[in-house]
Steps between C-alpha positions, in 0.01 A plus 500: 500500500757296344831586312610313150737265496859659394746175509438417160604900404825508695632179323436598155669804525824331660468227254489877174797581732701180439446477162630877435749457698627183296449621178699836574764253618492284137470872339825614697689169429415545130629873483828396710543206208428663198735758597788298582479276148520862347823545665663174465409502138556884426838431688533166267457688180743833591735234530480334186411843306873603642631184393429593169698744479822248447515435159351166370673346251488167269891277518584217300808257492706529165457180287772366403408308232688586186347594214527463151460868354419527120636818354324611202641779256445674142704381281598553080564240265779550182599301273855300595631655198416766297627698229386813335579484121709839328589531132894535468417672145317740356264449279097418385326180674433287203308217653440361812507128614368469827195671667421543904437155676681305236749230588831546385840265466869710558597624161191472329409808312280800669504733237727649172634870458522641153875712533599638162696754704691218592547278172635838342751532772572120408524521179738819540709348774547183234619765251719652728677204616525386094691876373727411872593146369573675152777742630645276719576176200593855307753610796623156574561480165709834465683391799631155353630715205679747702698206706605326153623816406708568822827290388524677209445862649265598284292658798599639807485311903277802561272399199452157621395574854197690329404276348518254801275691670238629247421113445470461897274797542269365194529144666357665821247708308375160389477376820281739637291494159448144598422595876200732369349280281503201767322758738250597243426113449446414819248808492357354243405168698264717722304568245326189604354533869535128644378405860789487754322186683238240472172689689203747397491782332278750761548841330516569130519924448591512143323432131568481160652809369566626821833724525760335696813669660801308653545504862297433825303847453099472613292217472671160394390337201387161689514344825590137526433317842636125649164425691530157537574630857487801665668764779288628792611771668354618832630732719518389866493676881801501629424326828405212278766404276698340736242217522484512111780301391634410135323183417189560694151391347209758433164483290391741295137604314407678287139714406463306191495161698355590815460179646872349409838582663825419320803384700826741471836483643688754655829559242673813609487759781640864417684521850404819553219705643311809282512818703255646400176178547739282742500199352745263294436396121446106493524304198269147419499307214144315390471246245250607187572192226118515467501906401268564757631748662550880361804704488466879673187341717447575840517175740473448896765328647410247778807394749491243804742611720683248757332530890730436815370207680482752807344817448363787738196645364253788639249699383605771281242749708762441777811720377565811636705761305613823666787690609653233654465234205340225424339299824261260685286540777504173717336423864707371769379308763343827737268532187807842439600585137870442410564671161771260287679606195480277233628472133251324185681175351188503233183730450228218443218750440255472825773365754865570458758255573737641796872460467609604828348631813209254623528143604222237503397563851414864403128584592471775199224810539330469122423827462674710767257860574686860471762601725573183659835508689684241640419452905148574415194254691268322245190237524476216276220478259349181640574598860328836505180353284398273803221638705415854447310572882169571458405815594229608795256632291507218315459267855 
């Protein structure tokens, strides 16, 4: 009896043994890899998730360009002169002359007051001073009789002397007559309300029949303004009116024209600072020949204040106020902060212009996070944005 051939068995089951073997080989060497990418990468990213924890912040260098700030500020506009028209007698308003908005020439006539108070006190005083010049021809006249009777002793040294002075006592009763009825005519002038200078008339509070009493009491009868140019006053910060000199140029505008500016001068400076808003009263004087512009109006005032030719500027998100004043967080060059006290030369709205306290060179931290201390580590913005390391997971 024969027995099957088993050669071709044996080799096919070395040949299932080989391959098993190999592919739990590949199988092994693919476990050992995978698990050491893990690590190098989990190892990769703990380090950068602790380097994180040093603050990252943005720097700049100053510029030191200098700039040209414009300051603009409310401002008021009056008349260069104005004055506010009171009877000097008592009376009734008989007629005006001159209504709001009309033109008016110095001395020309505003209004008339009817005073009969007055022409009876004339007309008495005038009386008065006539019965005074009476007794004193009438005592001057005793008194020449009395010294051509002296020689002959017909009256007395005593006599004489009385009559000296009754005529000197009527002469000064005359005088003062005279004195009352000069007052009384010069009164009268005011009866006629002239215009003090050429300009407009811009308030008129009185009409005909209108009781009128002397003296600078309530409203004034009329308002007469020179507009042919006009004051601007503004009140300015103190830390600006040293750059604000007499002489220097601003623009001004107006509601009414909204798209024109009018050029002003600076005129006169109070010298002096408010307490209570902090700021010093500035005069400017704008030309109005045209008429266009209108006393009491509200204006803004425009000035171009001078720029040094070299100026350190940072943002205005930089500044640091606390305890210990006003500083600047800069970065050294270990990437450490240095805080730097500093003083403002100018406040130019987003960046500030430094006075003191950085130099060009400075690398500046824009907007410097809570609690930062001098000594402390930092990143740089652009530094710590290169290459985030990608995480295993992701692998």
């Amino acid at each position: 009896m024969l027995l099957p051939d088993s050669g071709p068995s044996i080799l096919s089951r070395r040949r299932l043994t080989v391959a098993a073997a190999t592919i739990a080989a590949l199988a092994a060497i693919i476990v050992i890899m995978g698990i050491t990418t893990r690590k190098v990468a989990d190892a990769k990213l703990s380090e950068w998730t602790e380097s994180q924890a040093v603050p990252v912040v943005a720097v700049a260098i100053p510029d030191t360009r200098g700039k040209r700030t414009t300051l603009e500020l409310p401002g008021r506009l009056e008349a260069y002169t104005q004055a506010q028209i009171y009877a000097r007698v008592s009376g009734y308003l008989k007629e005006w002359k001159a209504d709001i908005g009309a033109a008016v020439k110095s001395g020309g006539l505003l209004a008339e007051i009817d005073a009969p108070d007055l022409d009876q006190q004339i007309m008495q005083a005038d009386a008065n001073l006539a019965s005074a010049l009476a007794n004193t021809r009438l005592a001057q006249a005793t008194l020449q009789r009395g010294q051509t009777l002296i020689p002959s002793g017909a009256i007395s040294k005593q006599d004489l002397d009385q009559r000296l002075a009754d005529a000197a006592n009527k002469e000064g009763l005359v005088k003062s007559a005279q004195a009352n009825l000069d007052r009384l005519r010069v009164l009268e002038k005011y009866k006629r309300i002239t215009a003090p200078f050429d300009g407009l008339v811009t308030a008129r509070n009185t009409d005909v029949g209108a009781l009128i009493n002397a003296g600078a009491g309530g409203a004034p009868m009329f308002v007469v303004s020179e507009t042919s140019k006009l004051r601007v006053y503004v009140n300015v910060p103190q830390n600006y009116v040293p750059s604000i000199l007499l002489g220097t140029k601003a623009n001004i505008s107006v509601p009414e024209y909204p798209e024109r500016t009018f050029p002003a001068t600076v005129e006169a400076s109070a010298q002096a600072v408010d307490v209570a808003s902090g700021t010093t009263r500035m005069l400017l004087v704008v030309d109005n020949a045209r008429g266009e512009l209108m006393t009491g109006g509200f204006t803004n005032v425009s000035f171009e204040l001078a720029h040094p030719e070299m100026a350190i500027n940072v943002p205005a998100s930089a500044l640091i106020f606390n305890q210990d004043g006003l500083r600047v967080a800069v970065v050294d060059s270990n990437n450490r902060v240095v805080l730097r006290k500093v003083t403002i030369s100018r406040d130019l709205g987003k960046e500030v212009e430094i006075g003191s306290g950085l130099t060009p060179a400075d690398r500046v931290i824009e907007s410097p996070p809570d609690g930062i201390a001098s000594g402390d580590t930092v990143r740089i913005a652009d530094i710590a944005a290169a290459g985030r390391p990608e995480s295993a997971a992701a692998k």
